[in-house]
C-alpha positions in Angstrom: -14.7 4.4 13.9 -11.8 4.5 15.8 -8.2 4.9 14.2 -6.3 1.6 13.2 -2.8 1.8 15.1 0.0 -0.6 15.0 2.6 -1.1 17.8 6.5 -1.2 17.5 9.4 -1.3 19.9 12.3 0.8 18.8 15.8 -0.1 19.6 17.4 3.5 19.8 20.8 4.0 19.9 20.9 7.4 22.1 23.9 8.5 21.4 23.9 8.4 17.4 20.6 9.6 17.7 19.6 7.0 15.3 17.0 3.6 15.6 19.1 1.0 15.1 16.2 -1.4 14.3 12.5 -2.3 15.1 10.7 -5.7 16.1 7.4 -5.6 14.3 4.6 -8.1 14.6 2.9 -9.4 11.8 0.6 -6.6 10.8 3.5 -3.5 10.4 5.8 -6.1 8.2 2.2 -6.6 6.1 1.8 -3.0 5.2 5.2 -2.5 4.9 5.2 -5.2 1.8 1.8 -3.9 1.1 3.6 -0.7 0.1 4.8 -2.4 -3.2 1.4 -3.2 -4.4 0.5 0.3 -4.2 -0.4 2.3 -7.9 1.9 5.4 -8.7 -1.5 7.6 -8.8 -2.4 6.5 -5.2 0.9 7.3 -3.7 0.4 10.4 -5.5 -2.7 11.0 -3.9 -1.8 9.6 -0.8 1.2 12.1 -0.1 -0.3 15.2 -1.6 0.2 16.3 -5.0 2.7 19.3 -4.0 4.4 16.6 -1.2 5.7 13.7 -4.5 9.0 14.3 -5.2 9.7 15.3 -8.8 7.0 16.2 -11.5 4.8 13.2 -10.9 2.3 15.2 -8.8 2.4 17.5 -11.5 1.4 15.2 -14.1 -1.5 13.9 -12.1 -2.7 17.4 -11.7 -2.9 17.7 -15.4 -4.9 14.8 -15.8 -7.2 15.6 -13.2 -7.9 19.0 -14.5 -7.8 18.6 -18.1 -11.6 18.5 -19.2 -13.7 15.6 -20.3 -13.4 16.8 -23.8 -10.0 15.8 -24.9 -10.6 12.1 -22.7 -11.0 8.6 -25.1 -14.9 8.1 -24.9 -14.1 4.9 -23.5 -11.4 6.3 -20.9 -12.7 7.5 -17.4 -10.3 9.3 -15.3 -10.5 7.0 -12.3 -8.9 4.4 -14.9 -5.6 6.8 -14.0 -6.3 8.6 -10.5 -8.1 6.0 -8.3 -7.0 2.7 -10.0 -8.3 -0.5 -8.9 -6.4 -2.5 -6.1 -3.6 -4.6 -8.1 -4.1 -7.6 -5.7 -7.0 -9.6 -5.5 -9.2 -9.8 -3.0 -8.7 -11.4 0.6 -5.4 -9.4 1.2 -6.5 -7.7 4.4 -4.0 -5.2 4.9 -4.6 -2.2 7.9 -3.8 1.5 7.5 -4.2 3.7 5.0 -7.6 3.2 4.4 -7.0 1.5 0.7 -7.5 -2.6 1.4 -10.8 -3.9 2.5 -11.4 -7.8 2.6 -14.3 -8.1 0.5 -17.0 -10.6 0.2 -17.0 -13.6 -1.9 -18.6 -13.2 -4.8 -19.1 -15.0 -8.4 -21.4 -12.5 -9.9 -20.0 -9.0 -11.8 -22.6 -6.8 -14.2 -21.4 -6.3 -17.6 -23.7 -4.0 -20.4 -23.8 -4.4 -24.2 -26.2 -2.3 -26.8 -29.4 -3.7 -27.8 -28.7 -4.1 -31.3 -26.3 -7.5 -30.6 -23.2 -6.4 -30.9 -20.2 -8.4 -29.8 -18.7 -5.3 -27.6 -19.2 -6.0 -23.6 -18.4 -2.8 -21.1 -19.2 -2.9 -17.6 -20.1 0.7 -17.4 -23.9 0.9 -18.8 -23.2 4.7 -20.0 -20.6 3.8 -22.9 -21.3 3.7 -26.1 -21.3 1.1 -28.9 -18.3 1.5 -31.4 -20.5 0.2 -34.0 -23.5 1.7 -33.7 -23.3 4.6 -31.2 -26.0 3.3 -28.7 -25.7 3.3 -25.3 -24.3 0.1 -23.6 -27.2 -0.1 -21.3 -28.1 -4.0 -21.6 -27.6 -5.6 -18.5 -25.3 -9.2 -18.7 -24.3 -11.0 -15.9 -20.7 -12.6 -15.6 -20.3 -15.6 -13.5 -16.5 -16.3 -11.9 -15.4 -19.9 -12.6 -15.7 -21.9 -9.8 -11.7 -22.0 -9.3 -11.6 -18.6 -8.6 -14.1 -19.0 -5.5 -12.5 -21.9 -4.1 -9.0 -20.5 -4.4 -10.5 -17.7 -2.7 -11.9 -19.6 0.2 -9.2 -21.6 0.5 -7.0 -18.3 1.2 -9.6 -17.2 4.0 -9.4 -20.2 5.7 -5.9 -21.5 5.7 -5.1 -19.9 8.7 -2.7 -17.0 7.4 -5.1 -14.1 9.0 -4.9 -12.7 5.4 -2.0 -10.3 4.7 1.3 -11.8 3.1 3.6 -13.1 6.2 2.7 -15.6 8.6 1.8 -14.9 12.5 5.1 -17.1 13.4 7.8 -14.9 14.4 8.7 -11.2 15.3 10.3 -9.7 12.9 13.1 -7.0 12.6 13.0 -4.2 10.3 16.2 -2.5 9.9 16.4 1.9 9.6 16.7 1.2 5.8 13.8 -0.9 5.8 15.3 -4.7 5.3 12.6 -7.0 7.0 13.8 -10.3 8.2 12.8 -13.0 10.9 13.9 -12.2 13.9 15.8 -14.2 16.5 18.4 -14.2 19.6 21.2 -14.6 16.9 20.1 -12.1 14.6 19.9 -9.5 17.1 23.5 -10.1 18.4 24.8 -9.8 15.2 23.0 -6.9 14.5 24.5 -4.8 17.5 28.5 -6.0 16.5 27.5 -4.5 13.1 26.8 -1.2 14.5 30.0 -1.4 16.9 28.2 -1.1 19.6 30.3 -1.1 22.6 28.7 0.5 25.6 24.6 -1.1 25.6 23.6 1.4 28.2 23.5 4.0 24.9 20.6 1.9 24.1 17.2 2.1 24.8 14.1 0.6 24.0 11.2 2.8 22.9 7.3 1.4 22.0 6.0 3.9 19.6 2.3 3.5 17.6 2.2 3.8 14.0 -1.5 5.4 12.3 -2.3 6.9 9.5 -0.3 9.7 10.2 3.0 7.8 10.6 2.1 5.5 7.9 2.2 9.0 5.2 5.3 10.1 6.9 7.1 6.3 6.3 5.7 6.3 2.8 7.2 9.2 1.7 10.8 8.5 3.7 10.8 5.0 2.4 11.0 7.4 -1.6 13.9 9.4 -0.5 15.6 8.1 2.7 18.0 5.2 4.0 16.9 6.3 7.5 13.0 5.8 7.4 12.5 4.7 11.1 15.1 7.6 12.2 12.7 10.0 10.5 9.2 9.5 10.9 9.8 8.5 14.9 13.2 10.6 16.1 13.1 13.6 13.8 9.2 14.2 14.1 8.4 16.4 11.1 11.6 17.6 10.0 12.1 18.1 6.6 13.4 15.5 4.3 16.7 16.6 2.3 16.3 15.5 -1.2 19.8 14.9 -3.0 19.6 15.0 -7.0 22.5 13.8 -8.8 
């Protein structure tokens, strides 16, 4: 399956060696709001463990090696290091491989023991508190009907999914402020950045994959430049100040 590649144009401003701005369609700003949703442990894992800045890859390291031993009986470690999405379903969101749109569905498996008790799991290898029996009794949970339809009405409205609407381009600054775009935007925009002769300027259309998509995540942690970064600077190192 081919890779999933978004489009951008670039405003560069040549002479500062610096992107000004971008206009982004509808499916760049997406993942770039998407990016909030995302669980600590995935950026983590995302990045690369010795890529996070600061201890945290550290601290998922531990977790993943320490042995199954010294876990809760009831804890798994994908509770911590492959989290469940935090937004519901119908959010169709492209790169990084982490959003799907799923199917539909009112029907989820849940186990208890034989013996009756009132504890529910939905793994059918745990094991009852009370009695110490596996959980293997299948139960069938059934969404209320609210759910569904709120669900269906998301699919359908019209929205194409994601969390902006197809209406407008949009700009995204260096620093990574998102806002409609339009012709008066854009001229006050370039008297912000004083600029005086516009044949500095010049327009570049770059793609942005998977690869990109790492290299903004991690800017978008440490940098005011993002855009400058990931599509000027290439694979330059990021300088990390600590105060």
């Amino acid at each position: 399956m081919a890779e999933t590649k978004l489009r951008i144009k670039l405003l560069v401003d040549t002479g500062g060696k610096r992107v000004l701005f971008a206009e982004a369609g509808k499916d760049c700003v997406d993942f770039l709001f998407f990016i909030l949703s995302l669980p600590l442990s995935t950026l983590i894992r995302l990045l690369g463990k010795q890529q996070t800045v600061g201890s945290l890859g550290n601290l998922y390291q531990s977790f993943e090696a320490l042995d199954e031993s010294y876990i809760q009986p009831n804890i798994t470690k994908d509770i911590l290091l492959n989290p469940a999405d935090a937004l519901p379903g119908g959010y169709s969101v492209p790169l990084l491989s982490l959003k799907k749109a799923p199917e539909a569905s009112t029907v989820k498996n849940f186990y208890s023991c034989h013996r009756g008790c009132n504890y529910v799991s939905d793994d059918p290898q745990a094991i009852c508190p009370n009695n110490r029996h596996a959980m293997s009794r299948g139960m069938t949970f059934v969404a209320p009907p609210q759910l569904i339809e709120k669900q269906d009405q998301y699919c359908s409205s019209g929205g194409g999914g994601g969390f902006v609407k197809e209406v407008v381009t949009y700009i995204v600054m260096d620093d990574l402020v998102v806002q409609p775009m339009s012709t008066i935007s854009s001229i006050t925009l370039l008297n912000k950045f004083n600029i005086n002769n516009v044949s500095a300027l010049e327009e570049k259309v770059v793609d942005l994959g998977m690869n990109e998509a790492v290299k903004l995540l991690m800017a978008s942690l440490v940098s005011n430049t993002v855009l400058t970064h990931v599509f000027l600077n290439g694979d330059s190192s990021l300088v990390i100040m600590v105060d």
